[in-house]
N, C-alpha and C positions, 0 to 999 in steps of 0.2 A: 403489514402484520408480521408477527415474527411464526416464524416456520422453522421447524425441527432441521437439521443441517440434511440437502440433498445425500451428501455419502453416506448417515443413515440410515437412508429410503435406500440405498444404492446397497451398502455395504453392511448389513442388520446389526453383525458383528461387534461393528466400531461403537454403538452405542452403550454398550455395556463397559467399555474400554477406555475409553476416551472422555473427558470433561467437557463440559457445554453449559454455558447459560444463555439465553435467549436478547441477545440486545438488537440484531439488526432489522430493519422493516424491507422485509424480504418477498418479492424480489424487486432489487431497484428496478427501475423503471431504462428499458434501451428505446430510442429517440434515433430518427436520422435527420443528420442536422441540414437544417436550410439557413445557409450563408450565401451572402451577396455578393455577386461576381467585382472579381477585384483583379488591380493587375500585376500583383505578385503571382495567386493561384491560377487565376480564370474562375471558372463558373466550378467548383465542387460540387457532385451530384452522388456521389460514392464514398459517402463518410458519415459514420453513424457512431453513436456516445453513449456508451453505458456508465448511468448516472448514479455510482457510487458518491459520489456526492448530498445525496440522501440518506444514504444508511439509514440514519436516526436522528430524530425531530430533534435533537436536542446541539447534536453535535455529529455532522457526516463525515463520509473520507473513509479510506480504506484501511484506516489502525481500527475500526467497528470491527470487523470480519473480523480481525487477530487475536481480539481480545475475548470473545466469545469464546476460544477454547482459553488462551491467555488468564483471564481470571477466574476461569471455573479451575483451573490449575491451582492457581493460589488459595482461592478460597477451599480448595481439599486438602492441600498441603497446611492449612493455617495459617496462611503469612500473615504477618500484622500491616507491611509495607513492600511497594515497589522500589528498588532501584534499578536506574536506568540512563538511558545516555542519549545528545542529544544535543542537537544547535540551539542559539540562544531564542529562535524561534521554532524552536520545534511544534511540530503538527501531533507529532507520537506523545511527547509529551503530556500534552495537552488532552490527548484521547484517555491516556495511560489514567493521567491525575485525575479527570472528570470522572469515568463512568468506574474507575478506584474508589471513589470518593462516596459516591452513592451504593458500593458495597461495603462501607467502612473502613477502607482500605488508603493509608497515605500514599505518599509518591516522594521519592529525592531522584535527581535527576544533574548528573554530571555535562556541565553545556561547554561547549566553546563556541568560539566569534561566525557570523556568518554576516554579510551587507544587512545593513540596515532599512528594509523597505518598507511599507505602508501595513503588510501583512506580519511583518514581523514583530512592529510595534503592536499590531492588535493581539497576537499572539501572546507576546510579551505581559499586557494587561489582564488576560487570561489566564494565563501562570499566577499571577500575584493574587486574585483574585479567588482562586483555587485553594491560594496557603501551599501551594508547591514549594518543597524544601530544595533550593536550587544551588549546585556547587561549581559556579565559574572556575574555567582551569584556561582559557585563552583558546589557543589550540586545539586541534582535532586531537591530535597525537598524544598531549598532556592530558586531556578529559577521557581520555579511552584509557592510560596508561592508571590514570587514578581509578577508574570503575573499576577495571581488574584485578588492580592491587588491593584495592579496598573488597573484596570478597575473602580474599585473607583472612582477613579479621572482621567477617560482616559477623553478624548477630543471627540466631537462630530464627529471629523473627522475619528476616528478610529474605526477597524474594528476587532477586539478580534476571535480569533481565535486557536481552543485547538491543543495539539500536533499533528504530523503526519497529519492535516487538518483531524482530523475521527469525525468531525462533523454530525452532521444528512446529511446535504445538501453532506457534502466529501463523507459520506458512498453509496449515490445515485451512485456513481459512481461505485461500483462494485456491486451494484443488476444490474445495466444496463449493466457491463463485463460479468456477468452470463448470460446473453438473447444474449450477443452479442458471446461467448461462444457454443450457444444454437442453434443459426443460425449455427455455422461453424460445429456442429456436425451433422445438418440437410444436408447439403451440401453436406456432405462424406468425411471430410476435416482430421477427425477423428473419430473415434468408442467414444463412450460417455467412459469415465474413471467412474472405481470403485470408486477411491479417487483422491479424489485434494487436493494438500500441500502447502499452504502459510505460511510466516513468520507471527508475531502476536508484534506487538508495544502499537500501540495505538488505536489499533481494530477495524477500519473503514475498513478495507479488509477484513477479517476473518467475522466480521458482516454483510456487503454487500453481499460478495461471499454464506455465508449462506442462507441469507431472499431469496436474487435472483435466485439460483438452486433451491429453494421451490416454489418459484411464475414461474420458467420458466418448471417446470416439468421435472428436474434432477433429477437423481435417484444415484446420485455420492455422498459419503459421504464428505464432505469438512472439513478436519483435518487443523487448525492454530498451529504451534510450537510458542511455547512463549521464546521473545529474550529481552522483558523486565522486570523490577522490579513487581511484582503482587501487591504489596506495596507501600502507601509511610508509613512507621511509621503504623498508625490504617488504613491508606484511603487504598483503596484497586482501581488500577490501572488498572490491566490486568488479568486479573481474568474471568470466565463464566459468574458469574453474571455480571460485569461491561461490559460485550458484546456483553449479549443477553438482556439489558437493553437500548442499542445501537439501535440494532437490530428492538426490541420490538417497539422505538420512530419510527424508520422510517417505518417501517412497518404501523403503525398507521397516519404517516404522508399523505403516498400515500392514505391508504384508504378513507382518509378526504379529496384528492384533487381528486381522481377517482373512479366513481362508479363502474368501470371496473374491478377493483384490486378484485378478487377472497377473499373469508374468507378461512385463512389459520390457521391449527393450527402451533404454533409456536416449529419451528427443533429448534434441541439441541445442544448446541453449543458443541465440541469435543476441547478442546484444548491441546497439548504436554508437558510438564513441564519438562520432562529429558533430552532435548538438552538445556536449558539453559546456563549451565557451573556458573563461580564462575561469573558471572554481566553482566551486561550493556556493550557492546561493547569489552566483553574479550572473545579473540580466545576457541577455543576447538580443542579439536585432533582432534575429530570426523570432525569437522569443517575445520581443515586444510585438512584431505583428503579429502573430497569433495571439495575443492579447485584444488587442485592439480590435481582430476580425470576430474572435468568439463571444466581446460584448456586446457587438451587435444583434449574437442570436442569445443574449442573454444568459452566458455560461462566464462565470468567472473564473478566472486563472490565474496562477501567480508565477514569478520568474525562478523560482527555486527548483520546483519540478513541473506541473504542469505544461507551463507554457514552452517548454522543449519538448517535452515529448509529443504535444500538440503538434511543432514543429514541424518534427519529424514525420508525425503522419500529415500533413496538409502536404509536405514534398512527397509524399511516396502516392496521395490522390494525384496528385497534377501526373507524376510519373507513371502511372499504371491507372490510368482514366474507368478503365474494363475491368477491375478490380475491386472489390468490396471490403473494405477497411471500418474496424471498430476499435474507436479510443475508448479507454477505458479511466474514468474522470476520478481519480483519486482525493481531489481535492474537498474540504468541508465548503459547504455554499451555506452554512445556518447562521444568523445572525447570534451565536452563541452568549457574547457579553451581556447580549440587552436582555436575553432572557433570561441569563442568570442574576443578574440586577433588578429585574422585576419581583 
């Protein structure tokens, strides 16, 4: 069911202030998973999954949460169109253009190259199917270079929008997953986790999930594995500093729209750099066995982000046994084509 955003309920202020429309079926549902002892991990008994992946029936994955303030933004400002940036399978895309689309809203979407895998092809047929207006530039560096230059000279009617949607207004979306997180552990729903493990892109989750455990009085450390470029060339992409700079604006934003918003000093961002593997959307072993381990408990994964950040937390259960670890499942699991094809 969708529910008015926790900060909200938390923060009364923000709702006068801040845009919102109602897209996610909240609250996902947290699971602790039963996996079969294997002899990579051993037997996992201390790892549990909050199933963003659900969001919404139509189409799951954590660009739901972003786009909830995301296009109530647009839709106040009037934009007729998103643009946006993005691998040639992007997940953001695909959320951006979909639930865009059902507000009347197009999408153009500057892409470059990423490996060609099973999910990227479905992806890809999901874009076309959409009528996503899609501008190949090759490169990360060329399709980043043109979205910016092309705001120059964008049109009044457009709405400019940075990758993954980890804008300030996208990143509101997981300080308010934190509070809503924060309720289901008040509830008994689960014991509060040591650490939480998210993927790390374009760092509106890993920044959100941060600020929001600190404002909701979580005591979980929130570790991001990094699954993209920390670079482009000098610019520095994905990186702490470029997250807790993120971080830092939105955190400053709320204090400016509610007096309510506590003085916090500012947590440190923790981010993984050794599941990365050799790029951008390239498999890893480590990555394929956690593949392979989490379809057994019926959680699909894919090698671009999930299945490393999965990684990452399956080695930090084995290594901290007496520790309570919750992934945080970003990925879409809806069979979206065949619905939209129906």
């Amino acid at each position: 069911m969708n529910q008015k955003p926790q900060i909200f309920l938390q923060y009364p202020s923000l709702e006068n202030n801040i845009p919102w429309i109602p897209l996610i079926n909240a609250p996902t549902p947290v699971e602790q998973l039963e996996l079969p002892q294997n002899s990579e991990y051993g037997a996992i008994d201390n790892l549990w999954i909050k199933r963003d992946d659900l969001t919404h029936s139509l189409y799951g994955g954590n660009k739901v949460r972003k786009l909830e303030f995301i296009l109530a933004d647009v839709i106040r400002k009037k934009k007729r169109n998103i643009v946006t940036l993005g691998a040639i399978g992007t997940n953001h895309g695909i959320a951006t253009s979909l639930f865009g689309h059902l507000k009347g809203i197009g999408c153009t979407i500057y892409t470059f190259d990423q490996p060609v895998t099973s999910t990227v092809k479905e992806n890809q047929k999901l874009l076309e199917h959409l009528g996503t207006t899609l501008k190949h530039k090759g490169t990360i560096l060329r399709a980043a270079l043109s979205f910016y230059c092309s705001q120059v000279f964008s049109r009044a009617g457009a709405y400019y929008l940075p990758a993954g949607g980890s804008s300030l207004l996208g990143c509101l979306g997981f300080v308010n997953a934190a509070f809503e997180l924060k309720t289901q552990i008040d509830s008994g729903l689960l014991i509060e986790p040591d650490y939480i493990y998210c993927p790390v892109g374009s760092s509106g989750t890993l920044a959100g999930l941060t600020l929001g455990c600190k404002l909701a009085g979580l005591n979980a450390s929130v570790i991001g594995v990094r699954v993209a470029p920390s670079h482009l060339g000098v610019i520095p992409i994905c990186t702490t500093k470029t997250i807790s700079t993120l971080m830092e604006k939105t955190y400053k934003y709320l204090r400016k729209l509610a007096i309510e918003v506590p003085e916090i000093s500012m947590p440190t961002i923790d981010l993984k750099e050794s599941f990365y593997g050799d790029g951008y959307g390239c498999p890893t072993e480590s990555g394929t066995k956690a593949i392979n381990l989490f379809s057994k408990a019926d959680i699909k994964l894919e090698s671009t982000y999930t299945a490393k950040s999965v990684a990452a937390a399956l080695q930090h259960c084995k290594e901290s046994p007496d520790k309570k670890t919750l992934y945080w499942h970003t990925f879409n699991s809806v069979d979206t084509l065949s619905q939209l094809s129906n």
